[in-house]
N, CA, C and O atoms as a MOPAC input file, in Angstrom:
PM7 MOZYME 1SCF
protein

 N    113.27800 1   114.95500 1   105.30000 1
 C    113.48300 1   113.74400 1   106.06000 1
 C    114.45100 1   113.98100 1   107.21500 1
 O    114.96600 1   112.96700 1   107.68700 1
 N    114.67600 1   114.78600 1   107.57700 1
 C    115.58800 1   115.89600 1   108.76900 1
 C    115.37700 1   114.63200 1   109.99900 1
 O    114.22500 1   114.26700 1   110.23200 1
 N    116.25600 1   114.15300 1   110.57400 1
 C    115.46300 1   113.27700 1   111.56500 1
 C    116.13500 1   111.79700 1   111.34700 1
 O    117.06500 1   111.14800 1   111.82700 1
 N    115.13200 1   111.64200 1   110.35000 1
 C    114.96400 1   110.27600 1   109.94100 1
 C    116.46900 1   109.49500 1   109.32700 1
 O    117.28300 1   110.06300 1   108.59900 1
 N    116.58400 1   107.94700 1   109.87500 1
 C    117.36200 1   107.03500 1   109.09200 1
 C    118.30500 1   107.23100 1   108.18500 1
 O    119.52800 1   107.10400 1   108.24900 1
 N    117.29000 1   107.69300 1   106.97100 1
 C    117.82600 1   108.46200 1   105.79000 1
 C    118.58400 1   109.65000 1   105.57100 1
 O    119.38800 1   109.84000 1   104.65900 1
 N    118.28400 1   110.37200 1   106.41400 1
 C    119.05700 1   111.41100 1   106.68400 1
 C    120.24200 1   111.44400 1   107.53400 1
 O    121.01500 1   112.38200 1   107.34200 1
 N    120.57100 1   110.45600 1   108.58200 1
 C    121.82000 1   109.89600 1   109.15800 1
 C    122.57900 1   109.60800 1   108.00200 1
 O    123.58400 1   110.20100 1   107.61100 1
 N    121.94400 1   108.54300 1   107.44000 1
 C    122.93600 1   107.84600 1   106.28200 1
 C    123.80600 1   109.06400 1   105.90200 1
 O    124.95600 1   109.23900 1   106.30600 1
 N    122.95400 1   110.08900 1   104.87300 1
 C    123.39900 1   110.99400 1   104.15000 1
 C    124.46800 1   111.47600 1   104.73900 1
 O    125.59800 1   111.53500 1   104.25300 1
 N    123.99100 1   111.96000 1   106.19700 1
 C    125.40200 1   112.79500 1   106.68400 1
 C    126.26200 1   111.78200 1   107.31200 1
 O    127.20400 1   112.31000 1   107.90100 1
 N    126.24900 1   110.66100 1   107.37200 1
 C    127.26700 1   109.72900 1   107.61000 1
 C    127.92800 1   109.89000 1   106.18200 1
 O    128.81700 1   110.74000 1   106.11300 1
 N    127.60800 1   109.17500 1   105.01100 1
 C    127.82200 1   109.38200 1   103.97800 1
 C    129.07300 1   110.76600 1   103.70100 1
 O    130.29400 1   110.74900 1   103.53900 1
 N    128.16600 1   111.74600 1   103.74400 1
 C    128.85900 1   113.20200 1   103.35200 1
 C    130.52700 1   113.33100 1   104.54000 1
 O    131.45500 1   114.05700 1   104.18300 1
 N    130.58600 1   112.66000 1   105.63500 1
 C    131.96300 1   112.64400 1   106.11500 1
 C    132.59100 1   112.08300 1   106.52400 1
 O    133.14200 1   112.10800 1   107.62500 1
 N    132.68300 1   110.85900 1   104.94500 1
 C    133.44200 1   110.03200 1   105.10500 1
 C    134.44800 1   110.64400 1   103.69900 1
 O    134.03400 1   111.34500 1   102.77600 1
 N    135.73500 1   110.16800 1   103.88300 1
 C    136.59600 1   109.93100 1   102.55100 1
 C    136.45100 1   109.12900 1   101.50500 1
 O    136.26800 1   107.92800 1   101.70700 1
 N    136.50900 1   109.67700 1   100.11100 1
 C    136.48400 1   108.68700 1    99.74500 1
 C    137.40800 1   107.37000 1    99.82300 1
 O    138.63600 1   107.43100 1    99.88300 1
 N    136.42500 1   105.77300 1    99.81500 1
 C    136.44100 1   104.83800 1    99.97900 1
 C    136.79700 1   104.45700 1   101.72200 1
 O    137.40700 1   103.53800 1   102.26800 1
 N    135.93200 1   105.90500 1   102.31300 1
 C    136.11900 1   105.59500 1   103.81400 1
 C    134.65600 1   104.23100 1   103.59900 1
 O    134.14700 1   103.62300 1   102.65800 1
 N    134.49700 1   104.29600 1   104.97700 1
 C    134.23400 1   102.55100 1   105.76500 1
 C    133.32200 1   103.33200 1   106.62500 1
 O    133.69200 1   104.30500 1   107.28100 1
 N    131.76900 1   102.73700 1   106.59200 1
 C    130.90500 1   102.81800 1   107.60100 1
 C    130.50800 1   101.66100 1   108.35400 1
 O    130.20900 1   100.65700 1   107.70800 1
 N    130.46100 1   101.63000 1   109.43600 1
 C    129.81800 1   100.04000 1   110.59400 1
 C    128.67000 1   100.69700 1   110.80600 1
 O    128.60100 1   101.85500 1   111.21600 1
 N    127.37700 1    99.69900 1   110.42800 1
 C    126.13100 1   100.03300 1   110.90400 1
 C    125.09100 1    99.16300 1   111.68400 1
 O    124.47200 1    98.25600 1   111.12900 1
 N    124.96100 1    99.43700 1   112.78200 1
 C    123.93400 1    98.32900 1   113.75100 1
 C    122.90200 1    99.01900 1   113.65200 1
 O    122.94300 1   100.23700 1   113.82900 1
 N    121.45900 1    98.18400 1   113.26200 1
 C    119.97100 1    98.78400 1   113.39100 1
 C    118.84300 1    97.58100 1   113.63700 1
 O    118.74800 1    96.80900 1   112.68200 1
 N    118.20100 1    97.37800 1   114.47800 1
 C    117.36500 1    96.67000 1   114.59200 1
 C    116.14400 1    96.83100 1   113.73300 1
 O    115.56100 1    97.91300 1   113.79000 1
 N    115.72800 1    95.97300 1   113.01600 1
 C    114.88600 1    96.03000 1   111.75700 1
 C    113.91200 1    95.17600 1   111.85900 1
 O    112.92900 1    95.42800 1   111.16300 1
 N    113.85900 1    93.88800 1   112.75700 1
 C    112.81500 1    93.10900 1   112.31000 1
 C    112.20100 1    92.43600 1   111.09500 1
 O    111.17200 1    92.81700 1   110.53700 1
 N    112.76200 1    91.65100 1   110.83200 1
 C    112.44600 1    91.17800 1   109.16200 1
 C    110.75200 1    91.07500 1   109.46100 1
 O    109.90600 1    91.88100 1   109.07400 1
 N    110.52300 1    89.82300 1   110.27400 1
 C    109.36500 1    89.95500 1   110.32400 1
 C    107.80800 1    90.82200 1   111.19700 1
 O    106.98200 1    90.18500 1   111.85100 1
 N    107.75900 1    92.21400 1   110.98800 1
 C    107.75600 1    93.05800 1   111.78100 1
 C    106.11800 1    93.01900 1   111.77700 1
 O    105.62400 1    93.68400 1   110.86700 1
 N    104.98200 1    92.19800 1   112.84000 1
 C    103.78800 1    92.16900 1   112.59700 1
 C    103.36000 1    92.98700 1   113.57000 1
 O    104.12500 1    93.42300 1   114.43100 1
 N    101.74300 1    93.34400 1   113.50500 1
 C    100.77100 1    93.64800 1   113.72600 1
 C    100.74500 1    92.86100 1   115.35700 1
 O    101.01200 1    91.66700 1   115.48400 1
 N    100.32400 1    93.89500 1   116.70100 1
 C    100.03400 1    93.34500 1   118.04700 1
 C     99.64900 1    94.24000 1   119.01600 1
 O     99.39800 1    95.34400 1   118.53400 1
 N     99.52400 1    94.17400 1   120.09300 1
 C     98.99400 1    94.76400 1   121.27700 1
 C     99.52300 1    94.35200 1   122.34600 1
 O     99.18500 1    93.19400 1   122.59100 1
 N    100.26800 1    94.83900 1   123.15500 1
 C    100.31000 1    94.12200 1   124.69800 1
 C    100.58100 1    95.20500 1   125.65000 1
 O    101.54800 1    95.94300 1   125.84200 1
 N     98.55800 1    94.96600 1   126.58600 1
 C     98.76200 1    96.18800 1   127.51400 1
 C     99.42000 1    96.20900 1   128.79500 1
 O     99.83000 1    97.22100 1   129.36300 1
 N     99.49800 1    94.96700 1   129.22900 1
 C    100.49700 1    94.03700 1   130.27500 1
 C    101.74600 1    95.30600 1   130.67900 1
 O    101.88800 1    96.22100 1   129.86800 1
 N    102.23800 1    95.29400 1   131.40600 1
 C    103.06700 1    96.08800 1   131.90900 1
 C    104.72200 1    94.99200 1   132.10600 1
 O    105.00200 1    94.46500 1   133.18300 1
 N    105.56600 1    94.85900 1   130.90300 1
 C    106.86600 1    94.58300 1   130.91200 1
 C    107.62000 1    95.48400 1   132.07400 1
 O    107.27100 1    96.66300 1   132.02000 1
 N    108.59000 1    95.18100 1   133.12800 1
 C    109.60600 1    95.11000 1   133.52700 1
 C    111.05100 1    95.02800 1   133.15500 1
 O    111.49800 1    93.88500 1   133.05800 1
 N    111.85800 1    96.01000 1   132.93000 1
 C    112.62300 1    95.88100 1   132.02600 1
 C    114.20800 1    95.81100 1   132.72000 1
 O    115.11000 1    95.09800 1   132.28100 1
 N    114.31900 1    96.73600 1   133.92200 1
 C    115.08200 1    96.25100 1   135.33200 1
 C    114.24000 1    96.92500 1   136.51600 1
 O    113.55800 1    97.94900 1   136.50200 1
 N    114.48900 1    96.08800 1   137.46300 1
 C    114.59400 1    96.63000 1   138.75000 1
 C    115.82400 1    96.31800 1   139.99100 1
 O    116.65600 1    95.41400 1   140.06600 1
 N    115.64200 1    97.03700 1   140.55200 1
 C    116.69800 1    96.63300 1   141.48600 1
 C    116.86200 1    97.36700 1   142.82900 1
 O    116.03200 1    98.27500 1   142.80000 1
 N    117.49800 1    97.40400 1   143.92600 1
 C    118.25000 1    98.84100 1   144.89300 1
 C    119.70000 1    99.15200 1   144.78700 1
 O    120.40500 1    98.15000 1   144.90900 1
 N    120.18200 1    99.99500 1   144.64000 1
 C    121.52100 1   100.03100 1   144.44700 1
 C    121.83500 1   100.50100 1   146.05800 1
 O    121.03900 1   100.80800 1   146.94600 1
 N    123.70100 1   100.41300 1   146.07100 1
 C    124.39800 1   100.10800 1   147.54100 1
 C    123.72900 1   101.19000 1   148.27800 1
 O    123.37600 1   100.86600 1   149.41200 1
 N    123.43700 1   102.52500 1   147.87800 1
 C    122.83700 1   103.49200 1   148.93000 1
 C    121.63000 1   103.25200 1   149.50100 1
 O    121.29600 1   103.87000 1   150.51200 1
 N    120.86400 1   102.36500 1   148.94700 1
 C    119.25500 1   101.73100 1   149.70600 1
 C    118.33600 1   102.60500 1   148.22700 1
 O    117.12800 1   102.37500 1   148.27600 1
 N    118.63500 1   103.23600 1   147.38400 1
 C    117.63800 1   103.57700 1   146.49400 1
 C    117.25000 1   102.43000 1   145.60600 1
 O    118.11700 1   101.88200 1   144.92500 1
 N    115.66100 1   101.92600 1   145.56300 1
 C    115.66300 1   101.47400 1   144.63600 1
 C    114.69400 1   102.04500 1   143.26400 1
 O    114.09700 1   103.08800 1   142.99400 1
 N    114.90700 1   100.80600 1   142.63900 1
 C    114.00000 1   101.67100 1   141.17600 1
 C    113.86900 1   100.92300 1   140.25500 1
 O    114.81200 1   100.16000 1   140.04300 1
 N    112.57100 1   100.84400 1   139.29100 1
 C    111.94800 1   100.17700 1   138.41200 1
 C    111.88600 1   100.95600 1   137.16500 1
 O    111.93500 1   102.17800 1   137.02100 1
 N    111.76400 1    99.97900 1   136.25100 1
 C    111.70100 1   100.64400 1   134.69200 1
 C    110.95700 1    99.83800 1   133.99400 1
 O    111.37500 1    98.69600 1   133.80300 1
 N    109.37000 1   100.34700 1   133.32000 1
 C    109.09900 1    99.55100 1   132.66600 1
 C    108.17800 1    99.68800 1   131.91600 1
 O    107.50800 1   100.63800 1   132.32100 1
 N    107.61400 1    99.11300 1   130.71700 1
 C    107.16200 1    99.56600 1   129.36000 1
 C    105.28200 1    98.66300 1   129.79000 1
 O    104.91900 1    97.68300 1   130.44000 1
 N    104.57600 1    99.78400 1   128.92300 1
 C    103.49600 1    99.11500 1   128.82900 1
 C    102.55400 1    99.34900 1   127.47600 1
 O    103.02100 1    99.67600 1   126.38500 1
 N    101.18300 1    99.12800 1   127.73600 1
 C    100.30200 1    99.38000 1   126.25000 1
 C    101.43400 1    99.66600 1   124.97600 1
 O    101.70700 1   100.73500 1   124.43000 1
 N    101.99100 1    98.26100 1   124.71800 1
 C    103.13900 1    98.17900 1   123.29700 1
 C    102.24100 1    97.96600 1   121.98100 1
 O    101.61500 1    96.91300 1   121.85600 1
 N    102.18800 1    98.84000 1   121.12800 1
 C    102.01400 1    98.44600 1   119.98800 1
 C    102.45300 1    98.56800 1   118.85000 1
 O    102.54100 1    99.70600 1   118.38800 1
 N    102.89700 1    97.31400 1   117.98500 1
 C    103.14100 1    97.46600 1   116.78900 1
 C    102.44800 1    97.40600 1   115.72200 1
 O    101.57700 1    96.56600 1   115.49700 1
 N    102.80500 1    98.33200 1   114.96700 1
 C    101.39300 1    98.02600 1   113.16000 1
 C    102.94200 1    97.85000 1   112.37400 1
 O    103.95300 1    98.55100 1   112.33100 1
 N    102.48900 1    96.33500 1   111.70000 1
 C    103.19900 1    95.56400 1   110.66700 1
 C    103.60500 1    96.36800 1   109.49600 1
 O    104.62700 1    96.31800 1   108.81100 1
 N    102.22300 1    97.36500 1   109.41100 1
 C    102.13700 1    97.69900 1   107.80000 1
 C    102.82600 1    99.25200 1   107.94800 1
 O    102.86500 1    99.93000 1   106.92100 1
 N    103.36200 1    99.81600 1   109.19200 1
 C    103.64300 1   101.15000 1   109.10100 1
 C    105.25500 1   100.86100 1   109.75800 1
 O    106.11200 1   101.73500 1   109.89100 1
 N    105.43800 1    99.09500 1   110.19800 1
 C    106.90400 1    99.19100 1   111.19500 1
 C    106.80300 1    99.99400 1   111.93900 1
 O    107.93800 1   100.46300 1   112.02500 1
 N    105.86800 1   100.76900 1   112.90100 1
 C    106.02200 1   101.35900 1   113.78800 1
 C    105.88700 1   101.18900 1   115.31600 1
 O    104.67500 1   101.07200 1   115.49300 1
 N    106.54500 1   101.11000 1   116.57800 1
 C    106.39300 1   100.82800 1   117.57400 1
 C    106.10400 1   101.54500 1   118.53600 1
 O    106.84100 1   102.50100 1   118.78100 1
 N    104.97500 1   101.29300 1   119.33600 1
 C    104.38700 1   102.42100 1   120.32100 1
 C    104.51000 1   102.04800 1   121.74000 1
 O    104.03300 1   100.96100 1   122.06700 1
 N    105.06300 1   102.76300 1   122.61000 1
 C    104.56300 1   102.16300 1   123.70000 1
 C    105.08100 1   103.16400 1   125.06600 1
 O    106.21800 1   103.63000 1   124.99700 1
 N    104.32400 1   103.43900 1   126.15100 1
 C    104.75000 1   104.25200 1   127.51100 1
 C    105.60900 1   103.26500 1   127.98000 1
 O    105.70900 1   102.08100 1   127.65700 1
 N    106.31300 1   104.05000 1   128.92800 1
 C    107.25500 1   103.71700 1   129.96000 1
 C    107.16800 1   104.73400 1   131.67800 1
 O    106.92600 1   105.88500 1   132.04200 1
 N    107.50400 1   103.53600 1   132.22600 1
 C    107.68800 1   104.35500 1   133.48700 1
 C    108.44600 1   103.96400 1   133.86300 1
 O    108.71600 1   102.81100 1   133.52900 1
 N    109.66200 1   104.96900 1   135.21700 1
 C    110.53100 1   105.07300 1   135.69500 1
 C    109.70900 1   105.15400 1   137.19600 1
 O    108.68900 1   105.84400 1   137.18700 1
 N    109.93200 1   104.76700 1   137.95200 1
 C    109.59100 1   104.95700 1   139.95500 1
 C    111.39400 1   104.95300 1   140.41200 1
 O    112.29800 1   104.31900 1   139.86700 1
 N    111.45400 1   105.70600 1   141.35000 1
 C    112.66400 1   105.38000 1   142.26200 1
 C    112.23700 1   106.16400 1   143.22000 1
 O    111.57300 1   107.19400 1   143.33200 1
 N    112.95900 1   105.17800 1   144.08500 1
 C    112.58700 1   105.62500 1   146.00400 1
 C    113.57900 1   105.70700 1   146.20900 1
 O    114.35200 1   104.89500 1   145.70000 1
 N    114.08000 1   106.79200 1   147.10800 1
 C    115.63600 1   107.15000 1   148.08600 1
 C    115.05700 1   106.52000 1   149.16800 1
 O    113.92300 1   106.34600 1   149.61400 1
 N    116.56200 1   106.14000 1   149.53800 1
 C    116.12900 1   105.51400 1   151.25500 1
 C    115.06500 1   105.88800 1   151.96700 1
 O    114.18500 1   105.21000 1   152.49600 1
 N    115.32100 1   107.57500 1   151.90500 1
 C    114.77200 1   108.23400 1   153.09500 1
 C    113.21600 1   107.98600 1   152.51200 1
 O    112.43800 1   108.25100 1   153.42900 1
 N    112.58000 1   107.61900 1   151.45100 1
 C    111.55000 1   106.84100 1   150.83700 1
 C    110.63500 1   108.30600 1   150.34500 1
 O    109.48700 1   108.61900 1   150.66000 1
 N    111.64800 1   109.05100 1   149.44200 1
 C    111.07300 1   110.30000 1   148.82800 1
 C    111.24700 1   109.44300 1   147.34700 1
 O    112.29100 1   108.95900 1   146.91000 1
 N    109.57900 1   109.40800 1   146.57800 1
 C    109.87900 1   109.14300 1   145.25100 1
 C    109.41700 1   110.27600 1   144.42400 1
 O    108.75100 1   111.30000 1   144.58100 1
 N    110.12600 1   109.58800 1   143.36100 1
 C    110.50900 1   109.81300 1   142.60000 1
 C    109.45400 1   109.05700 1   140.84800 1
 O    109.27900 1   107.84400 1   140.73500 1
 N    109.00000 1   109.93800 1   139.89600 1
 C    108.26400 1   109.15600 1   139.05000 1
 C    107.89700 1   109.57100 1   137.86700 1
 O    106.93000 1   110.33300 1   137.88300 1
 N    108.50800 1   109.23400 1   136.47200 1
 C    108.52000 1   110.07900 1   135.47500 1
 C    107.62800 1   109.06200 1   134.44300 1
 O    108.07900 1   107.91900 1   134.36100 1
 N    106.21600 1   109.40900 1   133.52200 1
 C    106.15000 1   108.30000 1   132.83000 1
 C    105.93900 1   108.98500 1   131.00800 1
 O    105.19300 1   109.94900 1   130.84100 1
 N    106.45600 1   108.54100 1   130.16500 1
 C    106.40700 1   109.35700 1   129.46800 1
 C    106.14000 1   107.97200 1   127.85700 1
 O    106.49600 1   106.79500 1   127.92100 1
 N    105.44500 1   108.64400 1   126.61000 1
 C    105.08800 1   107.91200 1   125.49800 1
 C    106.33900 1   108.09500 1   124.47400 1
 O    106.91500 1   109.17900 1   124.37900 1
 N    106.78400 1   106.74600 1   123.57600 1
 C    108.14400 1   106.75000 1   123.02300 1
 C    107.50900 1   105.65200 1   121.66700 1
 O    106.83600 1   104.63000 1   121.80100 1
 N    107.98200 1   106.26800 1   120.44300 1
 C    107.38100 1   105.84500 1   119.23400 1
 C    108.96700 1   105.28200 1   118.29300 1
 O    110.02800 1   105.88600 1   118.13500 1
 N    108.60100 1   104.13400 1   117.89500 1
 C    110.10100 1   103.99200 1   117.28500 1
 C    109.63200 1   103.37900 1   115.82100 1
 O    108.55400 1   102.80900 1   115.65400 1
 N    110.56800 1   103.58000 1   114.84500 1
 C    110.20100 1   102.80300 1   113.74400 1
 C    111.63800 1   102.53800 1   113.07800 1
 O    112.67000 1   103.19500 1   112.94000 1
 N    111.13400 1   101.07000 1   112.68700 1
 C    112.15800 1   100.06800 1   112.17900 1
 C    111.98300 1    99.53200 1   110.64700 1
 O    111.11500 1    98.89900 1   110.04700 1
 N    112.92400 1    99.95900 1   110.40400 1
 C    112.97500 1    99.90000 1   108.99700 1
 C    113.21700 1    98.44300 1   108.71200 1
 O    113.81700 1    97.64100 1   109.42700 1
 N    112.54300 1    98.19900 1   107.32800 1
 C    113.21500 1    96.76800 1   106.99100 1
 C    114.47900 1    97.14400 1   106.09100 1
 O    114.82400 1    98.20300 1   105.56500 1
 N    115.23200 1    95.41600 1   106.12800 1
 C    116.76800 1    95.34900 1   105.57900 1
 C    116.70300 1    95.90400 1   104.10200 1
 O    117.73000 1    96.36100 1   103.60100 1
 N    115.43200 1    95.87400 1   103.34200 1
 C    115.67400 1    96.71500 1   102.02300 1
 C    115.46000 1    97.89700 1   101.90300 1
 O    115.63600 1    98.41900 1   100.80200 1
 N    114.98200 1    98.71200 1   103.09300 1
 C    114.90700 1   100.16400 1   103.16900 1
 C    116.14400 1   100.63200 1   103.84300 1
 O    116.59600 1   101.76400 1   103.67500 1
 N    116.84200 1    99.46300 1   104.84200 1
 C    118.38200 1   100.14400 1   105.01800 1
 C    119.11100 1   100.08600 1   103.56000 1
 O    119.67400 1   101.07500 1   103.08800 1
 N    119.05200 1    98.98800 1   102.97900 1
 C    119.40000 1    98.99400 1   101.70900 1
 C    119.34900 1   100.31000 1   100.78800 1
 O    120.21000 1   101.17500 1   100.62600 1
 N    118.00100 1   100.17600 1   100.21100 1
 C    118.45800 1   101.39500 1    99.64700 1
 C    118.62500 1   102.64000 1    99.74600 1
 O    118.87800 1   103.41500 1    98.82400 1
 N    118.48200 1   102.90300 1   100.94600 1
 C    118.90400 1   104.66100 1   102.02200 1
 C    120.83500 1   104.89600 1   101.46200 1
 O    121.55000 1   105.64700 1   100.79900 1
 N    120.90400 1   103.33200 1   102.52200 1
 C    122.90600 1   103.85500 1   101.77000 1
 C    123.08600 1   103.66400 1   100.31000 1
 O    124.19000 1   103.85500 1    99.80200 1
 N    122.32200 1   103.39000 1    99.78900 1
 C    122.77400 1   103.46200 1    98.29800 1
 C    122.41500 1   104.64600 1    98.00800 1
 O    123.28400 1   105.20800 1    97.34200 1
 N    121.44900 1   105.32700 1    98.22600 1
 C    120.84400 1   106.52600 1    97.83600 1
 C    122.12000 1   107.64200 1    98.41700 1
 O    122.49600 1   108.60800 1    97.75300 1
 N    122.66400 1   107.28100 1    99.76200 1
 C    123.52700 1   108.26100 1   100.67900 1
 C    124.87000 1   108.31800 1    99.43400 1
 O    125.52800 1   109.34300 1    99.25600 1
 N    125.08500 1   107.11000 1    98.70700 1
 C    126.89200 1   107.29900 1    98.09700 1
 C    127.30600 1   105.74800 1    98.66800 1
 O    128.38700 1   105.36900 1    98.21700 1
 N    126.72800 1   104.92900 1    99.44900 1
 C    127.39000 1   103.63000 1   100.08700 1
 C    126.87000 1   102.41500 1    99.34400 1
 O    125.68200 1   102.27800 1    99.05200 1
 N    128.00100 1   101.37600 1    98.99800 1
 C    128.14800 1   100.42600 1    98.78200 1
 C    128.51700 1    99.29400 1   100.11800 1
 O    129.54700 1    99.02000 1   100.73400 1
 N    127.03400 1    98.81000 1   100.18100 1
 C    127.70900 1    97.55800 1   100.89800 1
 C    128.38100 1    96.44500 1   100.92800 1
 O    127.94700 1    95.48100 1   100.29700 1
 N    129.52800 1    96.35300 1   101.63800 1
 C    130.94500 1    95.37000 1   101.51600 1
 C    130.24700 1    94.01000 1   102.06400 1
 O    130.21500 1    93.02400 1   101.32700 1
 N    129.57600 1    93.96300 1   103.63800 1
 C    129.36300 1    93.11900 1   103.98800 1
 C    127.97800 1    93.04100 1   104.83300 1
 O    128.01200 1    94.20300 1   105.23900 1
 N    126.95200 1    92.58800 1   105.31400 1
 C    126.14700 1    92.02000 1   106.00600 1
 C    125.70400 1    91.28800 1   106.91500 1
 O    126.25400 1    90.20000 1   106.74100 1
 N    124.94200 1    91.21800 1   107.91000 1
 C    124.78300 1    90.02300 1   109.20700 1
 C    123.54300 1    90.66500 1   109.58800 1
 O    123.23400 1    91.85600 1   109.60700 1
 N    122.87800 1    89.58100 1   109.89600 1
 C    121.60400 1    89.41600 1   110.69900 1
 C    121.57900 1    89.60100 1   112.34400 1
 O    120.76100 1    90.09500 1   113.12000 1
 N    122.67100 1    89.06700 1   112.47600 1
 C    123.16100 1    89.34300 1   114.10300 1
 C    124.88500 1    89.61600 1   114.61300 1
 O    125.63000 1    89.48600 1   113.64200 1
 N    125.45800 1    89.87900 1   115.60800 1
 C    126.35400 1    90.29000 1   116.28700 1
 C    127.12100 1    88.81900 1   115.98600 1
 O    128.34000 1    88.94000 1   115.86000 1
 N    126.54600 1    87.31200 1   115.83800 1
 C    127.74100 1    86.39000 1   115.36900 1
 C    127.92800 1    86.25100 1   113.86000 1
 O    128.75600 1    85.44800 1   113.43200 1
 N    127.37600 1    86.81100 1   113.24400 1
 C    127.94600 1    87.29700 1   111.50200 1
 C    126.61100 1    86.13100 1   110.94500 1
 O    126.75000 1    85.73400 1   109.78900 1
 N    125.65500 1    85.72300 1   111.54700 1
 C    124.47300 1    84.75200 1   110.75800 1
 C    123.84000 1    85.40400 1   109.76500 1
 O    123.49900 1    86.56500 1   109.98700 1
 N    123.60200 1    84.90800 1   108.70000 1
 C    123.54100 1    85.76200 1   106.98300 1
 C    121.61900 1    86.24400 1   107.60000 1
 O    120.90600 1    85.99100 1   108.57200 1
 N    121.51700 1    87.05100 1   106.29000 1
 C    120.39400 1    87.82700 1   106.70500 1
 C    118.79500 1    87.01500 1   106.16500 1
 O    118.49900 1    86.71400 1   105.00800 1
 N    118.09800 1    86.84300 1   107.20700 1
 C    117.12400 1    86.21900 1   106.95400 1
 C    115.57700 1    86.54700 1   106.87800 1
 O    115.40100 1    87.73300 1   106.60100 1
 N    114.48800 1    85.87900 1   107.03600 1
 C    113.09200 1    86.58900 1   107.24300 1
 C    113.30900 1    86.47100 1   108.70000 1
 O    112.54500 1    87.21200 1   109.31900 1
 N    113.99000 1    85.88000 1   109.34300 1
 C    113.89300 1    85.62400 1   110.99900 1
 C    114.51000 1    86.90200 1   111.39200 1
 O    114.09800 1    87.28900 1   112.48600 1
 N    115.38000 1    87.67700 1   110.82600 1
 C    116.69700 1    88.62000 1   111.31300 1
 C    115.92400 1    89.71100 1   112.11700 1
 O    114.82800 1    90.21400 1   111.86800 1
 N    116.58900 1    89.88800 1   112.91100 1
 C    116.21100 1    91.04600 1   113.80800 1
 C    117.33000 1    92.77700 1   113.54900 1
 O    117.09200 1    93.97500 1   113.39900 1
 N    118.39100 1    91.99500 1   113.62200 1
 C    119.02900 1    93.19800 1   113.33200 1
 C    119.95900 1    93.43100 1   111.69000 1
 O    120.23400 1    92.52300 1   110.90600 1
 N    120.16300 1    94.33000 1   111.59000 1
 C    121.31800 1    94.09100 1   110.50400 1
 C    122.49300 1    95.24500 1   111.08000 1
 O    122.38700 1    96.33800 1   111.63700 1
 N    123.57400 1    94.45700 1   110.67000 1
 C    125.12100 1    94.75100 1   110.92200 1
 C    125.50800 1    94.76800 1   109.62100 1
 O    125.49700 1    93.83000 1   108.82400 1
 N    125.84100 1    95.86200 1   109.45900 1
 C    126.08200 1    96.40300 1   108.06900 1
 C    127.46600 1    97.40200 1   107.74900 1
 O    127.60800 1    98.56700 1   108.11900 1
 N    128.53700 1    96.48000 1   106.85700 1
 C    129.90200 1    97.49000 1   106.87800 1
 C    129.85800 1    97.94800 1   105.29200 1
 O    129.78300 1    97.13600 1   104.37100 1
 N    129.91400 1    99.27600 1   105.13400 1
 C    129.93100 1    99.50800 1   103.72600 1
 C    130.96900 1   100.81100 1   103.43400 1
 O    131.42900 1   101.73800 1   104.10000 1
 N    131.05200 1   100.38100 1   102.19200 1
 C    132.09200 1   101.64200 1   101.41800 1
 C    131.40100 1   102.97500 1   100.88200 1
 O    130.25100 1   102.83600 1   100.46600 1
 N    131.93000 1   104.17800 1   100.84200 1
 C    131.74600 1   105.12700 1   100.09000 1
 C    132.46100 1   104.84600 1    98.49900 1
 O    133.67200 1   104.72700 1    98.31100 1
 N    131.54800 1   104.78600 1    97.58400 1
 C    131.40200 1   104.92100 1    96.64000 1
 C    131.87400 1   106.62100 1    96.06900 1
 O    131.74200 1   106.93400 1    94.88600 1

């Protein structure tokens, strides 16, 4: 599992002291469904003070519910003043675990969780939750 979630934990886990303290932010998606959107999202654009400008932005997104996995290209454009571009587009796969597979990863790592949140203002964890904020002990 070299890579993966689970394997952070572990070596988070492995260097801490005992009854050291881990803070963990992960976007999880409680409710993580099944979709398609080939539409081309915009994610910034802008010119900055030298006259370059430049776009960033995601397209053909897909998620499968049943694997939590997220697919989708991106492209980068930027133009220098002198209007030499610039253009990189490349495919980026992410997968989001749900709150009971963060669950039991740190338990599996040596961690006991102290506390929990669904979001960045401490709202308890729900089917709506997107992220979990997670402070736990080494066991």
């Amino acid at each position: 599992m070299r890579g993966s979630t689970a394997f952070i934990h572990t070596k988070a886990a492995e260097s801490l002291a005992s009854n050291g303290r881990l803070f963990f932010a992960c976007i999880c998606y409680a409710g993580h469904g099944t979709s398609f959107e080939p539409e081309e999202h915009t994610i910034f654009e802008g010119t900055d003070d030298l006259g370059s400008s430049g776009k960033f932005s995601l397209y053909d997104q897909h998620d499968d519910g049943e694997t939590r996995r997220h697919k989708s290209k991106r492209h980068i454009k930027i133009v220098t003043k002198d209007g030499e571009e610039y253009i990189r587009e490349w495919e980026k796969s992410k997968h989001y675990p749900s709150i009971l597979k963060l669950r039991n990863w740190l338990a599996e790592a040596g961690l006991e969780i102290e506390s929990e949140a669904g979001d960045f203002d401490g709202s308890p964890v729900t089917e709506q939750t997107g992220w979990a904020i997670i402070w736990a002990k080494k066991v």
